[in-house]
N, C-alpha and C positions, 0 to 999 in steps of 0.2 A: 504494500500500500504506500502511496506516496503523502506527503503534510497533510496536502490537504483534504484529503480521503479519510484521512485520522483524525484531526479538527471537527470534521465531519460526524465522524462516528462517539467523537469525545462531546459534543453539543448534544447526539443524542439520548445518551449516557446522563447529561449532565441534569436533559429535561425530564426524564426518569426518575430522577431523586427528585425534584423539583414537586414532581405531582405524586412523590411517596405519602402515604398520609401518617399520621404519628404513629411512634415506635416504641417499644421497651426491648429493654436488654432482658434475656434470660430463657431460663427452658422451664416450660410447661410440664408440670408432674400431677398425675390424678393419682389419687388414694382416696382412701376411707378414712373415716372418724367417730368417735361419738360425739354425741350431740352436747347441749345442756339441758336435757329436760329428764332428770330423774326416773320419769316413767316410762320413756323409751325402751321397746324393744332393743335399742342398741347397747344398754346397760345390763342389760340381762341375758346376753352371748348373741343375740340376736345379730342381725346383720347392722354394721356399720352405714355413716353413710356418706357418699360420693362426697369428695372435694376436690381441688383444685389448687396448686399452687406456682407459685413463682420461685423458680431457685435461680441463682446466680452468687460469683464468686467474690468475696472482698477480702481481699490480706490473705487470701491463699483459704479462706474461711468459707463453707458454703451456709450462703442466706436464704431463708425463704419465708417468701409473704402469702399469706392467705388472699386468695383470689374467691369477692363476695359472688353469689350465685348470677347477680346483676351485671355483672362484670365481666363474665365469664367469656363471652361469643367477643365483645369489644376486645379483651386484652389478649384471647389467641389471634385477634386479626393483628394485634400491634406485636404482638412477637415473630409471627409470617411476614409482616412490614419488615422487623430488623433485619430479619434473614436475607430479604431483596434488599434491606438498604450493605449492610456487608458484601452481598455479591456485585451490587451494582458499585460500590468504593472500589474493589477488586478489577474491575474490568476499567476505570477511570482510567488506575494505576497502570495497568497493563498497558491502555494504549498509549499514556505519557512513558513510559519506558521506550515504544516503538519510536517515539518520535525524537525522542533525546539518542534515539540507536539510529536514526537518521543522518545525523550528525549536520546538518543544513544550515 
């Protein structure tokens, strides 16, 4: 490919992240839990129930946040966001390399 073929492809890239919609950092974990309702079949061996969480790394430490039931459909769209915005920063870099490999 020659500049401006890459420029090209690098504008495309660029309006890509542009129309990303918002992101979070981290990976989606579902599990079980009990509840807080004493009477629950979940406190009684019964079956637990469904949740959702947010993990990600700080200080070499993994965190994770409780994702509410409301929440739920919104923040796996924002963590499929991050995943396109990481891939799409990846392909930026890649064709800013081809074009500094151009040496022009």
């Amino acid at each position: 490919m020659n500049r401006l073929q890459l420029q090209t492809k690098r504008q495309a890239l660029l309006r890509q992240l542009q129309n990303l919609g918002p992101w979070i950092e981290g990976t989606l974990v579902a599990t079980t839990r009990k509840c807080g309702k004493e009477g629950c079949a979940c406190h009684h061996n019964g079956p637990k129930h469904p949740v959702l969480f947010l993990t990600w790394k700080e200080a070499g430490k993994t965190i994770s946040l409780y994702i509410p039931r409301q929440l739920e459909s919104a923040v796996k769209e924002w963590a499929q966001n991050y995943k396109k915005l990481k891939a799409l920063i990846r392909q930026v870099s890649e064709v800013q390399k081809q074009i500094v490999r151009l040496r022009e």
